[in-house]
C-alpha positions in Angstrom: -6.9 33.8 -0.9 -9.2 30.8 -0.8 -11.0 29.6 1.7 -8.8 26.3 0.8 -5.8 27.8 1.0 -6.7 30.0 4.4 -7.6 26.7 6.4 -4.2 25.5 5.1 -2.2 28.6 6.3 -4.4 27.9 9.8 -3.0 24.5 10.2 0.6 25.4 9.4 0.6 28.4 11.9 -1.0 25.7 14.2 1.5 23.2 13.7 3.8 26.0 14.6 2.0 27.0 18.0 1.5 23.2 18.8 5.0 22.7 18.4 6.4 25.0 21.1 3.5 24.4 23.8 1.7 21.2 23.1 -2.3 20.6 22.7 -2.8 22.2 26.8 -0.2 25.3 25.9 -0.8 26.7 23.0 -3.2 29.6 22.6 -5.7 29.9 20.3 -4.9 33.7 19.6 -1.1 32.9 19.3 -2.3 30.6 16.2 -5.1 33.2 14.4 -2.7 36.0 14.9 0.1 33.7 13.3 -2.1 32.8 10.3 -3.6 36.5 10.3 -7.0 36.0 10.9 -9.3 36.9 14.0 -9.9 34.5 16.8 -13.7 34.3 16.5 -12.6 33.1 12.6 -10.7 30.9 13.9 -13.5 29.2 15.8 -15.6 29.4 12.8 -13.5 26.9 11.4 -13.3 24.6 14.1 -15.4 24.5 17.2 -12.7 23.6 19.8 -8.8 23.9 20.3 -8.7 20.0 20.2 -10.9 19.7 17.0 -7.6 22.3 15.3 -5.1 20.0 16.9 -6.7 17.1 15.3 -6.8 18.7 12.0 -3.0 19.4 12.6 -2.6 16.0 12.7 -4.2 15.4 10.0 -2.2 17.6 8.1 1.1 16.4 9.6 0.2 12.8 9.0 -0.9 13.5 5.2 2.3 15.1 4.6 4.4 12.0 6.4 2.4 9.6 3.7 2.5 11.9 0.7 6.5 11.9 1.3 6.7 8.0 1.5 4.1 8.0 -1.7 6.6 10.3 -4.1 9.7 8.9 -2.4 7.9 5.2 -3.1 7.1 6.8 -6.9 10.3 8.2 -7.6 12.6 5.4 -6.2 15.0 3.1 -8.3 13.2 0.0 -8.1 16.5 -1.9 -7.1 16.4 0.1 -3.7 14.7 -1.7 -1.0 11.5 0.0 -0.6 12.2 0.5 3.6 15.7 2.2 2.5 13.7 4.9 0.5 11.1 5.5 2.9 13.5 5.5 5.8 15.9 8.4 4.0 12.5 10.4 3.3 11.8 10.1 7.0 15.3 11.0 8.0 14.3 14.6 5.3 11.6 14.9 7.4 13.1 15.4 10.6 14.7 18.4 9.6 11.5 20.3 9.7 11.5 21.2 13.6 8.6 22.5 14.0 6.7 19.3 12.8 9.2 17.0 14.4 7.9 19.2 17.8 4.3 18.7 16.8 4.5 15.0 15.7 6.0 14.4 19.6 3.3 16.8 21.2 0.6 14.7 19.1 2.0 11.2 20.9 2.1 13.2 24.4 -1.6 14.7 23.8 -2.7 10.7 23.6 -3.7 11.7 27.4 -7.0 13.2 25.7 -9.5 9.7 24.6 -10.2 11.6 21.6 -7.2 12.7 20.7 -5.7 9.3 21.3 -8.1 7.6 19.1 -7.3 10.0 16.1 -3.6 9.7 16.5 -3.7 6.2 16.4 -6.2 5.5 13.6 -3.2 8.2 11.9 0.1 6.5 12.9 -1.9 2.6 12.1 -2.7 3.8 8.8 1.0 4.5 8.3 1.7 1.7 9.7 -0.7 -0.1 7.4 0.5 1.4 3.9 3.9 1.1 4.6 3.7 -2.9 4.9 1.5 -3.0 2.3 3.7 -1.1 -0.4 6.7 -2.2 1.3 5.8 -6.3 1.1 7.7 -6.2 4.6 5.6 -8.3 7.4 5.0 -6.6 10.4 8.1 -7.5 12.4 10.0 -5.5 10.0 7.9 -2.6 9.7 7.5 -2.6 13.3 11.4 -2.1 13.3 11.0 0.5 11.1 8.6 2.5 12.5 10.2 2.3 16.1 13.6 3.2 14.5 11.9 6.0 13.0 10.9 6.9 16.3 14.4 6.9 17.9 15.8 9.3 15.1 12.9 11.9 16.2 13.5 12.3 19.6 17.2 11.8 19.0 16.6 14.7 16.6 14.5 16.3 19.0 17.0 16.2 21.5 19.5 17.2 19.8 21.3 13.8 20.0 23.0 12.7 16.7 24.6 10.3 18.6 21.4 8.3 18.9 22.0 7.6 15.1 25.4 6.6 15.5 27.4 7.2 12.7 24.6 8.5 10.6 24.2 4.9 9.4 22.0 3.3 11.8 18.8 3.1 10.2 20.0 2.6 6.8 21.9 -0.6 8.2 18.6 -1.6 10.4 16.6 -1.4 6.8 18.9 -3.3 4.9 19.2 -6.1 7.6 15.2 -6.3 7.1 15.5 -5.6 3.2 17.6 -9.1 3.3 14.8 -10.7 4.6 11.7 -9.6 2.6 10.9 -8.7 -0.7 12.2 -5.1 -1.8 8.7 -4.3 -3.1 
């Protein structure tokens, strides 16, 4: 295995460990036994707990935006651009354990640092998906906080948050009416 690839299976067994028990919870030893390699490796590759966390958000942040890229790539450019990325958000959702970690990054804001990184994350986001999207920020705020509903609700166990499944979908195409489909 790389050195590449055994960073990468230290941040997924992270995300894993973050997920159940947060930035404050989760143990260090949990996570190096989860991606198989000792402790004092572990800290070889990163100096603190928090400086793994923020590569964790890194990672999970990445992954969010190289979703909306290929779903943005890959669309049928008569689909409003907000309707793609919202239905590769929704496919998103489905993976728990990064749904968990995404909502312990938000609650680990507490930490300056940590707070800093996440937002620099969630405003580039922010940032690429009114760009690509042509949207204004009204509408992407919209999106993004609709978004936000479906993970807790998903979270939570709440389908009923969505409504009829349809919510978001009928949120984008309200905006989609409004601004250009990209």
């Amino acid at each position: 295995m790389t050195a590449e690839e055994r960073l990468v299976q230290l941040v997924e067994a992270a995300v894993e460990e973050f997920a159940q028990a947060g930035l404050a919870g989760a143990s260090t030893e949990a996570i190096a036994k989860r991606a198989g390699i000792s402790h004092a490796y572990l800290f070889r590759l990163f100096p603190t707990k928090r400086a793994l966390f923020a590569a964790t958000v890194d990672h999970t942040f990445d992954h969010v935006l190289e979703t909306f890229e290929q779903a943005y790539a890959e669309r049928d450019p008569d689909e409003p651009v907000l309707a793609v990325l919202g239905h590769a958000y929704i496919a998103l959702l489905e993976d728990r354990s990064r749904l968990l970690f995404q909502l312990h990054a938000y609650a680990a804001c507490g930490d300056e640092d940590i707070r800093a990184h996440v937002r620099s994350r969630y405003l580039a986001v922010f940032e690429w998906v009114r760009k690509t999207s042509g949207h204004g920020e009204d509408d992407v705020r919209v999106f993004m906080s609709t978004g936000l509903l479906l993970a807790v609700g998903a979270a939570i166990d709440a389908p009923e948050l969505a409504g009829d499944g349809g919510f978001m979908p009928r949120v984008l195409s309200r905006g989609a009416a409004s601004q250009p489909s990209g």
